[in-house]
N, CA, C and O atoms as a GROMACS GRO file, in nm:
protein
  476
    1UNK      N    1   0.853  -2.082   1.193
    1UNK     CA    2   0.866  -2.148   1.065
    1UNK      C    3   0.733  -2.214   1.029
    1UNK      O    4   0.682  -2.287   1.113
    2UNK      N    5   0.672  -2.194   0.910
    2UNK     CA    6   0.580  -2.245   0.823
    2UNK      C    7   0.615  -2.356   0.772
    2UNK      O    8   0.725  -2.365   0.717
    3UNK      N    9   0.514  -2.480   0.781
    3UNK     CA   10   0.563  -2.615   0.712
    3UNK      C   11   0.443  -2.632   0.588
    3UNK      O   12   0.326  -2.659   0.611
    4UNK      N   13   0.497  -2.611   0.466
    4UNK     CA   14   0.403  -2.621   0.335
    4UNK      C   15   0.370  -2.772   0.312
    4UNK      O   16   0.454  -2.851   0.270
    5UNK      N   17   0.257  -2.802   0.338
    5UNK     CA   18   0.228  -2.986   0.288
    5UNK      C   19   0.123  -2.984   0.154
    5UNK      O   20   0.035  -2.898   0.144
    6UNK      N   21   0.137  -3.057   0.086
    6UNK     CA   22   0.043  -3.091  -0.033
    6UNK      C   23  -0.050  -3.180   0.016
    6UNK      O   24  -0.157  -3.175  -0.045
    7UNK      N   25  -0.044  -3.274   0.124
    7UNK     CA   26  -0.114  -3.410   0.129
    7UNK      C   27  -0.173  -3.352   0.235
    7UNK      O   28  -0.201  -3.453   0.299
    8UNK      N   29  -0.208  -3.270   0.294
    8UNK     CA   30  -0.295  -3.202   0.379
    8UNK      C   31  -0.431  -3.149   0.354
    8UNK      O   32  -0.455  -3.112   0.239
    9UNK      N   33  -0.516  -3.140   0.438
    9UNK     CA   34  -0.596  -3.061   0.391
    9UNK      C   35  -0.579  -2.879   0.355
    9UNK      O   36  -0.614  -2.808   0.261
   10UNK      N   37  -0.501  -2.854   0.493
   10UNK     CA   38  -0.499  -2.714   0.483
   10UNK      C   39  -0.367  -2.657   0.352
   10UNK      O   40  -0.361  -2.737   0.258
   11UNK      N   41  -0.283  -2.552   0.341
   11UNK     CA   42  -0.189  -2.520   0.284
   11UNK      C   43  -0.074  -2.529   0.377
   11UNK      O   44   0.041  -2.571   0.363
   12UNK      N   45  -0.132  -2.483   0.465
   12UNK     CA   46  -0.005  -2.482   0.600
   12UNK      C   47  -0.040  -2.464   0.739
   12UNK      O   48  -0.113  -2.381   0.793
   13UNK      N   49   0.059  -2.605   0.804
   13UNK     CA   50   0.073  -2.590   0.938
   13UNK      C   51   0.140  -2.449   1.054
   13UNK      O   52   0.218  -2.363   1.012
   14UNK      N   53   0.117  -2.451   1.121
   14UNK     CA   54   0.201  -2.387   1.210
   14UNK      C   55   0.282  -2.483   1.327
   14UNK      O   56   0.236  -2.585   1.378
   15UNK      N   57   0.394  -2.434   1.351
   15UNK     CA   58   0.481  -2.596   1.418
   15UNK      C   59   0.375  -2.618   1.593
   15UNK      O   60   0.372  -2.533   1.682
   16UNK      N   61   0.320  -2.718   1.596
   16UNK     CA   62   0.256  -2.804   1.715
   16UNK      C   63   0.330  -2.705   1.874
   16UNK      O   64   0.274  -2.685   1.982
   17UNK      N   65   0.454  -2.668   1.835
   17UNK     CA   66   0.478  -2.662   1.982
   17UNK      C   67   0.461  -2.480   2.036
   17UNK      O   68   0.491  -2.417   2.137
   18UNK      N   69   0.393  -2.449   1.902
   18UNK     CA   70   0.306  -2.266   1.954
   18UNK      C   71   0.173  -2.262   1.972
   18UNK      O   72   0.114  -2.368   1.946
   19UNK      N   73   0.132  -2.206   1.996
   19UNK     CA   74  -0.027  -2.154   2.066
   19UNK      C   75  -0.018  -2.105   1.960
   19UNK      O   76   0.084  -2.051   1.919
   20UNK      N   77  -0.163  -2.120   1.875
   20UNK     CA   78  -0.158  -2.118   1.736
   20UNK      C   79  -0.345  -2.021   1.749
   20UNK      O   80  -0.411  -1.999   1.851
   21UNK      N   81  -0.374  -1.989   1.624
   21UNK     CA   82  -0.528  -1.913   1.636
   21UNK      C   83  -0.595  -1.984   1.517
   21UNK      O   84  -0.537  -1.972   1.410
   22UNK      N   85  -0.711  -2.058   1.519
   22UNK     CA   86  -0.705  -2.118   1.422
   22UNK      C   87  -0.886  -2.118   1.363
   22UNK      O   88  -0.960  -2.125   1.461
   23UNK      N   89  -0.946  -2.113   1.259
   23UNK     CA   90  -1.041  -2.077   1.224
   23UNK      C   91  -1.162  -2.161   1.271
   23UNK      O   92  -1.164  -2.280   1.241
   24UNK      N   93  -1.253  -2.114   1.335
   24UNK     CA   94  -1.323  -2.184   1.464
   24UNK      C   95  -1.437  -2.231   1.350
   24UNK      O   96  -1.549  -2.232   1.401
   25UNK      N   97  -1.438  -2.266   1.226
   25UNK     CA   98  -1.542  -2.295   1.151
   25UNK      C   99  -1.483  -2.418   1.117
   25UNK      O  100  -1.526  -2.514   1.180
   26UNK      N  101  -1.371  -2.444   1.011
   26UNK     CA  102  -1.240  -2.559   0.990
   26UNK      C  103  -1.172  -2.598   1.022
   26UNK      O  104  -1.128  -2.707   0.986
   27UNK      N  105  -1.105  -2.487   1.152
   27UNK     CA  106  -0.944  -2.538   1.240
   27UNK      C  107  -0.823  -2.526   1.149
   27UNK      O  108  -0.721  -2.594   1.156
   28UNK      N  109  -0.850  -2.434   1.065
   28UNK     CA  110  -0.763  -2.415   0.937
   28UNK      C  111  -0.655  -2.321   1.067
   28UNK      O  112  -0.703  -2.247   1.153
   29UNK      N  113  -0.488  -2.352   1.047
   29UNK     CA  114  -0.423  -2.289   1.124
   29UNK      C  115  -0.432  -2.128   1.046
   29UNK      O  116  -0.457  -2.118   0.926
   30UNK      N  117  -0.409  -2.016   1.130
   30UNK     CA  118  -0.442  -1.880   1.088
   30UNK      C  119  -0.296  -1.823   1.121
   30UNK      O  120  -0.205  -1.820   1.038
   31UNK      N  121  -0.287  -1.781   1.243
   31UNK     CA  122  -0.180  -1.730   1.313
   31UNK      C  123  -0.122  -1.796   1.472
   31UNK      O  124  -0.186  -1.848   1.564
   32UNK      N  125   0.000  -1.773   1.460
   32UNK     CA  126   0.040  -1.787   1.586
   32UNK      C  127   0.083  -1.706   1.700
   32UNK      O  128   0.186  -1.640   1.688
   33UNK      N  129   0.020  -1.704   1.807
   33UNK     CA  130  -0.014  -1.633   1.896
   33UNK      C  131   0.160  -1.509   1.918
   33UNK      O  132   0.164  -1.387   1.935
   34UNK      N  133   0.274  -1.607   1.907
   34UNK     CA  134   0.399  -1.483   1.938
   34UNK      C  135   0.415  -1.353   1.854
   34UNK      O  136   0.485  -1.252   1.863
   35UNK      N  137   0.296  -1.411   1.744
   35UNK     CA  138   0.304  -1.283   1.629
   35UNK      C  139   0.207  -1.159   1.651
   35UNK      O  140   0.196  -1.072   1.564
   36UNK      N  141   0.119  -1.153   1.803
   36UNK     CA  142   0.022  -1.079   1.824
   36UNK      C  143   0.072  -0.959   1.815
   36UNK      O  144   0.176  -0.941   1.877
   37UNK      N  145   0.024  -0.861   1.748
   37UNK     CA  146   0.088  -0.697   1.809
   37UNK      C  147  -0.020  -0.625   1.955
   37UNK      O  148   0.006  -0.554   2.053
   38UNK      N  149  -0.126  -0.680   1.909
   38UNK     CA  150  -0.237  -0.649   2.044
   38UNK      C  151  -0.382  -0.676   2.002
   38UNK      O  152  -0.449  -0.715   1.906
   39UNK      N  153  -0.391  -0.648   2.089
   39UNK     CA  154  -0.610  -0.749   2.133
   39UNK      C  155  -0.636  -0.592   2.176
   39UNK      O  156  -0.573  -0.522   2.255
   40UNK      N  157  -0.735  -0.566   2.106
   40UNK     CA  158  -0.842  -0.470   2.115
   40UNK      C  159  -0.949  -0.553   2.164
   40UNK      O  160  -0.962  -0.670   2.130
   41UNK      N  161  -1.034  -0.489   2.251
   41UNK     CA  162  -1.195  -0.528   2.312
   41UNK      C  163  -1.251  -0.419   2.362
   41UNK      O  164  -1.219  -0.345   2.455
   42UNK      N  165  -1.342  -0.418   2.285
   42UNK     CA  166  -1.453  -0.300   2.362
   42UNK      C  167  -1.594  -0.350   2.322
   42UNK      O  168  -1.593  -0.449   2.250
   43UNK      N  169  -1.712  -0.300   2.354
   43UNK     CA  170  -1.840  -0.323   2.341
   43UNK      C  171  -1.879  -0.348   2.214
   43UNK      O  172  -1.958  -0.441   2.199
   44UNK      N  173  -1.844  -0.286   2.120
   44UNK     CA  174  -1.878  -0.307   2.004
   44UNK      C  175  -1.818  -0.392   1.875
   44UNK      O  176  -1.874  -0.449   1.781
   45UNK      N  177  -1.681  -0.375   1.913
   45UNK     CA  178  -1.536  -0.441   1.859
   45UNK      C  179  -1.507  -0.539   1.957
   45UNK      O  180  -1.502  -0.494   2.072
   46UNK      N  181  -1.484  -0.672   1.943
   46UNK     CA  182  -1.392  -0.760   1.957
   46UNK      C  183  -1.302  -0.854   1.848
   46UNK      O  184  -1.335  -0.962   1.802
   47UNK      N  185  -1.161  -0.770   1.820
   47UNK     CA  186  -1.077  -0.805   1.747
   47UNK      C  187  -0.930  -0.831   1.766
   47UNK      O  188  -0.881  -0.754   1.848
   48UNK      N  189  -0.845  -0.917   1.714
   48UNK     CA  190  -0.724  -0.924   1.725
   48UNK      C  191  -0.609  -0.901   1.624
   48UNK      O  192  -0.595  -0.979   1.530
   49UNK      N  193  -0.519  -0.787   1.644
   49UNK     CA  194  -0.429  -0.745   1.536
   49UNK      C  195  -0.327  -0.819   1.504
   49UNK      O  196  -0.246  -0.803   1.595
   50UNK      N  197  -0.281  -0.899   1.419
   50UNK     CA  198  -0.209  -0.944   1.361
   50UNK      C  199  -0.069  -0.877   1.271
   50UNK      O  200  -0.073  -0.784   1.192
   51UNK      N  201   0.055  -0.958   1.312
   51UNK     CA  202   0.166  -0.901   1.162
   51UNK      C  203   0.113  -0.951   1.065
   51UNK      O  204  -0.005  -0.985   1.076
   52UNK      N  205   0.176  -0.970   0.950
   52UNK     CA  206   0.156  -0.979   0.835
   52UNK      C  207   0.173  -1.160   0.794
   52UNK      O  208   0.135  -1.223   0.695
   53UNK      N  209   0.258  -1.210   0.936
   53UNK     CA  210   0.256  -1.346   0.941
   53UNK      C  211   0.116  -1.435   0.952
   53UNK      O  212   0.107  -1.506   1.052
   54UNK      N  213   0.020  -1.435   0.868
   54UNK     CA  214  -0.115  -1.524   0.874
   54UNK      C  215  -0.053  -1.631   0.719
   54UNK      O  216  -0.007  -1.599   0.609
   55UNK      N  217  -0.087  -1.787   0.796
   55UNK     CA  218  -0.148  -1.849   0.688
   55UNK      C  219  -0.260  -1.925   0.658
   55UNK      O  220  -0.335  -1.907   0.753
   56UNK      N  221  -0.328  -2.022   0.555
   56UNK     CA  222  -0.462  -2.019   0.520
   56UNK      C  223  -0.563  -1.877   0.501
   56UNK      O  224  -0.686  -1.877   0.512
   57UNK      N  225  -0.492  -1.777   0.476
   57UNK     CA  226  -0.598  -1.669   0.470
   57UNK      C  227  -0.570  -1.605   0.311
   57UNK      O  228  -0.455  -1.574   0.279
   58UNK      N  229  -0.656  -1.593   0.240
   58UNK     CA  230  -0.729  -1.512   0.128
   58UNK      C  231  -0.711  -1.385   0.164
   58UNK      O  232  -0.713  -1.340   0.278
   59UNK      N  233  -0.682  -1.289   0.001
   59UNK     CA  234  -0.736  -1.123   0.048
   59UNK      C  235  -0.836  -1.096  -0.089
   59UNK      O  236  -0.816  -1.132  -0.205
   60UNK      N  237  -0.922  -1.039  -0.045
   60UNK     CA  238  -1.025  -0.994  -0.121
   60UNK      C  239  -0.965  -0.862  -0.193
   60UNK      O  240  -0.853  -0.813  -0.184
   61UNK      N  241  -1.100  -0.814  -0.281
   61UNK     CA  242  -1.002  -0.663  -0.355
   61UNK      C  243  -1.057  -0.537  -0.225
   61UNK      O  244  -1.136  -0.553  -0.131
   62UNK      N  245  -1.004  -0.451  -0.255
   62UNK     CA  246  -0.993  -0.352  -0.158
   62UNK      C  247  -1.102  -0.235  -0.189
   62UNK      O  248  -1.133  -0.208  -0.305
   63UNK      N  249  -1.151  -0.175  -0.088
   63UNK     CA  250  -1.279  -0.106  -0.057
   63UNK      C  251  -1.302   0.064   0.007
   63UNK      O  252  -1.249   0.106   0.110
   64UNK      N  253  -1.347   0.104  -0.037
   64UNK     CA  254  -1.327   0.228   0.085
   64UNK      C  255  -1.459   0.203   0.188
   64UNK      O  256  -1.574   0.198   0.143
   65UNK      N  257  -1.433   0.192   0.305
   65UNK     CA  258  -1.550   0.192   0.373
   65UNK      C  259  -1.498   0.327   0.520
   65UNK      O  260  -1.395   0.386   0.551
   66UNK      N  261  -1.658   0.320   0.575
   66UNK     CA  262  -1.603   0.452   0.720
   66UNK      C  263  -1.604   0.346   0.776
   66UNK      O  264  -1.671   0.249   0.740
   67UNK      N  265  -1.500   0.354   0.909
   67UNK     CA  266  -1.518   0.262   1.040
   67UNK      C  267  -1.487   0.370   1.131
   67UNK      O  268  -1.453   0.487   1.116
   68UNK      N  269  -1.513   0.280   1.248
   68UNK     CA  270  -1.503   0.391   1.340
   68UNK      C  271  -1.425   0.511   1.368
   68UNK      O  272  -1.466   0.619   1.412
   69UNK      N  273  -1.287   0.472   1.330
   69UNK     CA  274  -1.173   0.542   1.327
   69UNK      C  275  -1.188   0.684   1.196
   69UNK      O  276  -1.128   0.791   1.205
   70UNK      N  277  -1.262   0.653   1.107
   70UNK     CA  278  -1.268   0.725   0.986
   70UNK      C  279  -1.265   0.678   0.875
   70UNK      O  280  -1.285   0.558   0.893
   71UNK      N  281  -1.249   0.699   0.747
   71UNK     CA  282  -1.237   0.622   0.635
   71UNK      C  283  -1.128   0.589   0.530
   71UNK      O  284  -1.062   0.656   0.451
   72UNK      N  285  -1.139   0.412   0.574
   72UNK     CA  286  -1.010   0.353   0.500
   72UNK      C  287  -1.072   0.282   0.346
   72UNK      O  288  -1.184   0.280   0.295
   73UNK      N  289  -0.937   0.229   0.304
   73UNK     CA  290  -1.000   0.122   0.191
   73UNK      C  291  -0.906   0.002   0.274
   73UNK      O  292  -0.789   0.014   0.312
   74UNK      N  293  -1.003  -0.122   0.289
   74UNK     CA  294  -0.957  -0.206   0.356
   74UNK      C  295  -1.025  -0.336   0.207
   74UNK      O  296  -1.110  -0.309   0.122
   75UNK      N  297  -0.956  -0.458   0.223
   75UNK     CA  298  -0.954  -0.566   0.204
   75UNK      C  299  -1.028  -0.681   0.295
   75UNK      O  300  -0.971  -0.724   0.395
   76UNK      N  301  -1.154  -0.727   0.257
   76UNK     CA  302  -1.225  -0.873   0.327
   76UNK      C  303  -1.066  -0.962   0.334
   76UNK      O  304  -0.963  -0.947   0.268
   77UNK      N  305  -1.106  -1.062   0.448
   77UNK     CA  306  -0.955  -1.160   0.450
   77UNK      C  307  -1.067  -1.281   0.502
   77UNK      O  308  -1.148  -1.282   0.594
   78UNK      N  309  -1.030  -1.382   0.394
   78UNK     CA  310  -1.090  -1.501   0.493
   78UNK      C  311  -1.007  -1.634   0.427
   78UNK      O  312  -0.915  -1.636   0.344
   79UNK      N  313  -1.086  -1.756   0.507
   79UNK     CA  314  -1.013  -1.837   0.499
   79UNK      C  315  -1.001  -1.895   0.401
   79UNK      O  316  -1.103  -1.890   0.332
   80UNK      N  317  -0.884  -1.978   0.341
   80UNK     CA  318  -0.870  -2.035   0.213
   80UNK      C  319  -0.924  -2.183   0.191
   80UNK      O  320  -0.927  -2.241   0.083
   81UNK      N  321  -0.980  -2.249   0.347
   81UNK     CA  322  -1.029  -2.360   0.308
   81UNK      C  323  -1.165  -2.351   0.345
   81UNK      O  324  -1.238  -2.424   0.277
   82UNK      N  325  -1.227  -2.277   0.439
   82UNK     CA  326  -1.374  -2.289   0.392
   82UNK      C  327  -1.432  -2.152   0.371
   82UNK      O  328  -1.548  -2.126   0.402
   83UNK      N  329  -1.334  -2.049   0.309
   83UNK     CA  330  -1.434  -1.919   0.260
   83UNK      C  331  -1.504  -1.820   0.325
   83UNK      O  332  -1.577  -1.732   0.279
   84UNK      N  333  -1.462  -1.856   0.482
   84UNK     CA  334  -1.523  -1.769   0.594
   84UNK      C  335  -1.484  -1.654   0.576
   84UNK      O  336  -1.361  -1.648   0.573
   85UNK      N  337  -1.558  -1.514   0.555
   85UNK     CA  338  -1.476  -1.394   0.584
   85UNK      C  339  -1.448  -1.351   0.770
   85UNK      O  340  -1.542  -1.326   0.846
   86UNK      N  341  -1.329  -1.352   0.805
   86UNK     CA  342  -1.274  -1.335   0.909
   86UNK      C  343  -1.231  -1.217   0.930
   86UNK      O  344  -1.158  -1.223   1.029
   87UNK      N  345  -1.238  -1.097   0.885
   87UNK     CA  346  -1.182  -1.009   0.925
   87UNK      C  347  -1.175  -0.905   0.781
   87UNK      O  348  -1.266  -0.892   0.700
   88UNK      N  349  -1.030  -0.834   0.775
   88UNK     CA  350  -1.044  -0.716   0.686
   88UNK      C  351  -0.870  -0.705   0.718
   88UNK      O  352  -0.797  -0.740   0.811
   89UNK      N  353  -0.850  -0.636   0.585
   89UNK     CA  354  -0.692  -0.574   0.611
   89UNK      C  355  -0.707  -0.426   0.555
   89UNK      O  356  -0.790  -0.378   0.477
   90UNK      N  357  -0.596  -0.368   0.623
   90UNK     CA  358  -0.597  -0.223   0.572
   90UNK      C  359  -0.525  -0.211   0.476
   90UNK      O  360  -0.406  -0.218   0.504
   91UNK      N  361  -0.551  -0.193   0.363
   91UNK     CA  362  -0.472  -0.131   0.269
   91UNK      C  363  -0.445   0.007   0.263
   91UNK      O  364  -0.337   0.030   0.208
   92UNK      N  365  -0.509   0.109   0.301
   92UNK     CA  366  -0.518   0.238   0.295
   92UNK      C  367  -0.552   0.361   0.434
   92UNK      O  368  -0.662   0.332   0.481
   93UNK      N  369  -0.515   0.433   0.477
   93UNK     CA  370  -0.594   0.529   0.540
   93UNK      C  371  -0.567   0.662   0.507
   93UNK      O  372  -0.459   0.717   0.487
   94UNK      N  373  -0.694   0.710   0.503
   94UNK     CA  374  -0.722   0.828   0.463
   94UNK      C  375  -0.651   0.952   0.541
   94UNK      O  376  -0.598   1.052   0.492
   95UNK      N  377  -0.662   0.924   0.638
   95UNK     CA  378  -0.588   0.994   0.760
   95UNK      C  379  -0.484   1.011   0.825
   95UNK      O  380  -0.496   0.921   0.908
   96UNK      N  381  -0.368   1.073   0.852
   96UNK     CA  382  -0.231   1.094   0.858
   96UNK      C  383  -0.189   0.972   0.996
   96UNK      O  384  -0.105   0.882   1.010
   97UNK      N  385  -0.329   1.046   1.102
   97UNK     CA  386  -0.305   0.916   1.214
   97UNK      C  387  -0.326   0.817   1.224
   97UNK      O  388  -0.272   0.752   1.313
   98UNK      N  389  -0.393   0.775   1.159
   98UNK     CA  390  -0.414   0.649   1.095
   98UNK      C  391  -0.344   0.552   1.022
   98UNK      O  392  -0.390   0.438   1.018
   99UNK      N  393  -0.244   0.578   0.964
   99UNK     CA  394  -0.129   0.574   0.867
   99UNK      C  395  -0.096   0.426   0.910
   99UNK      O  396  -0.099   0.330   0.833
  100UNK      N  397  -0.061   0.418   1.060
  100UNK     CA  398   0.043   0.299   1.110
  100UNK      C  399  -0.044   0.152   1.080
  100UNK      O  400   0.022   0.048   1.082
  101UNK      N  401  -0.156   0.148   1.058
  101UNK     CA  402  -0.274   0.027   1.002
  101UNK      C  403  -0.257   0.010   0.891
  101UNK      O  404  -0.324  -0.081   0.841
  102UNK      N  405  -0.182   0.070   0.819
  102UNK     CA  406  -0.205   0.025   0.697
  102UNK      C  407  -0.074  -0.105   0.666
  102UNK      O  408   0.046  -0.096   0.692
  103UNK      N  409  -0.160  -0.241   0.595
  103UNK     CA  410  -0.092  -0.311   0.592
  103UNK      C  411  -0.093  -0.436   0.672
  103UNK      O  412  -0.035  -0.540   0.639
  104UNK      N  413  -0.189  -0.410   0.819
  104UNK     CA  414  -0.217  -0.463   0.970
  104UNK      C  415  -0.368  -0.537   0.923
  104UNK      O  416  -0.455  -0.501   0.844
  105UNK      N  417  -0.358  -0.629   0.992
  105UNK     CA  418  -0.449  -0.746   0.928
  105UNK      C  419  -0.584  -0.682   1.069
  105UNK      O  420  -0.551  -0.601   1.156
  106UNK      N  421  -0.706  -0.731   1.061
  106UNK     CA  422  -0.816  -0.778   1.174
  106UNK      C  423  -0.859  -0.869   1.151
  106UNK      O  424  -0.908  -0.889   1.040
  107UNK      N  425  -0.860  -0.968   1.257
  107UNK     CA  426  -0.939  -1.067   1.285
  107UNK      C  427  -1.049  -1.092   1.371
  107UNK      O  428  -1.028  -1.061   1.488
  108UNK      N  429  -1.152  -1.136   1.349
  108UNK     CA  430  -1.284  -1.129   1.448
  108UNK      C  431  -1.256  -1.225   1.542
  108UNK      O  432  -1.215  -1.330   1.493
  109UNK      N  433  -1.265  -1.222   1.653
  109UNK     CA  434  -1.235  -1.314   1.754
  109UNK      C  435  -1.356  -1.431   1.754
  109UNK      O  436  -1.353  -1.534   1.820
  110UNK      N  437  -1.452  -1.392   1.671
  110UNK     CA  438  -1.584  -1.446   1.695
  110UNK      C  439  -1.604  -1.600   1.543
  110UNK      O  440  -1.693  -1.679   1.510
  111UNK      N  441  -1.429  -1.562   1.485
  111UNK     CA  442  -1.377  -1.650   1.397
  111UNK      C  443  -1.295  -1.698   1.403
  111UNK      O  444  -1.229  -1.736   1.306
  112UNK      N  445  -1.252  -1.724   1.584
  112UNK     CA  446  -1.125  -1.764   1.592
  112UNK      C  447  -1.119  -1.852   1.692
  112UNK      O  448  -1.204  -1.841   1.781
  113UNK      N  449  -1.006  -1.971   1.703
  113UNK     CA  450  -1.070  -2.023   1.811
  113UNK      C  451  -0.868  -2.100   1.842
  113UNK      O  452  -0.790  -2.113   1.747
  114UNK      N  453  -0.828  -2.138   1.991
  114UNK     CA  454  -0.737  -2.110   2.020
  114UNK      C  455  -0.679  -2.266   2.037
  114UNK      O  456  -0.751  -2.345   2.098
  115UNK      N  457  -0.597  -2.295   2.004
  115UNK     CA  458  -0.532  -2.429   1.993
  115UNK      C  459  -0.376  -2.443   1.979
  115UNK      O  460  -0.310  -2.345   1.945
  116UNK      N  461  -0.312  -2.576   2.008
  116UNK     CA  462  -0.184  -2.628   2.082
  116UNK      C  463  -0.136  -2.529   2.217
  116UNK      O  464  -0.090  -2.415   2.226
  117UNK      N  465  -0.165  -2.618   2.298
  117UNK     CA  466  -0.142  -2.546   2.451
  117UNK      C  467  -0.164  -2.456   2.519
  117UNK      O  468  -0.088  -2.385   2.586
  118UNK      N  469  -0.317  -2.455   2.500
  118UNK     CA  470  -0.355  -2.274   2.575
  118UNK      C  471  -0.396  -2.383   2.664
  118UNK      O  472  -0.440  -2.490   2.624
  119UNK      N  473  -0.378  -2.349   2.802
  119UNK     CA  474  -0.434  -2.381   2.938
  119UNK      C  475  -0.514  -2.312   2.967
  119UNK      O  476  -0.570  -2.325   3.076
   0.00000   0.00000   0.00000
């Protein structure tokens, strides 16, 4: 559950008692960790896939760019309180196998930073 506050800085909390992902520039809450679908890492990529459950995040208009995989039209996503671009969403793939991304958020790990109860 999402708690909407006006007298906040951010738009919305995530409830204190989840391991939450939160924007390592503002601490703006992003996502919460039970919503992960999976962590990709490799040498070149370090990113984390997200449902569709993110809040404080912006979507930009949508793009065709190549990535590694081949070429999508994806969406910039960043944060709504300080404007960081964090990542990209898929709106599109060009490619049949590709298909299941569309819709699937990325986040740069290198914009993210991990808070309420990570040990």
């Amino acid at each position: 559950m999402v708690r909407m506050t006006r007298s906040k800085t951010f738009q919305a909390y995530l409830p204190s008692c989840h391991r939450t992902y939160s924007c390592i520039h503002c601490r703006a809450h992003l996502a919460n960790h039970d919503e992960l679908i999976s962590k990709v890492t490799s040498s070149n990529i370090s990113t984390t896939r997200t449902r569709l459950i993110l809040v404080n995040v912006g979507c930009g208009p949508a793009e065709e760019r190549v990535l590694l995989t081949g070429l999508h039209a994806v969406a910039d996503i960043y944060c709504e309180n300080c404007k960081t671009t964090l990542g990209w969403k898929y709106e599109h793939a060009f490619e049949s196998s590709q298909k299941y991304k569309e819709g699937k958020f990325i986040i740069e790990l290198a914009h993210m930073i991990k808070d309420n109860g990570w040990d």
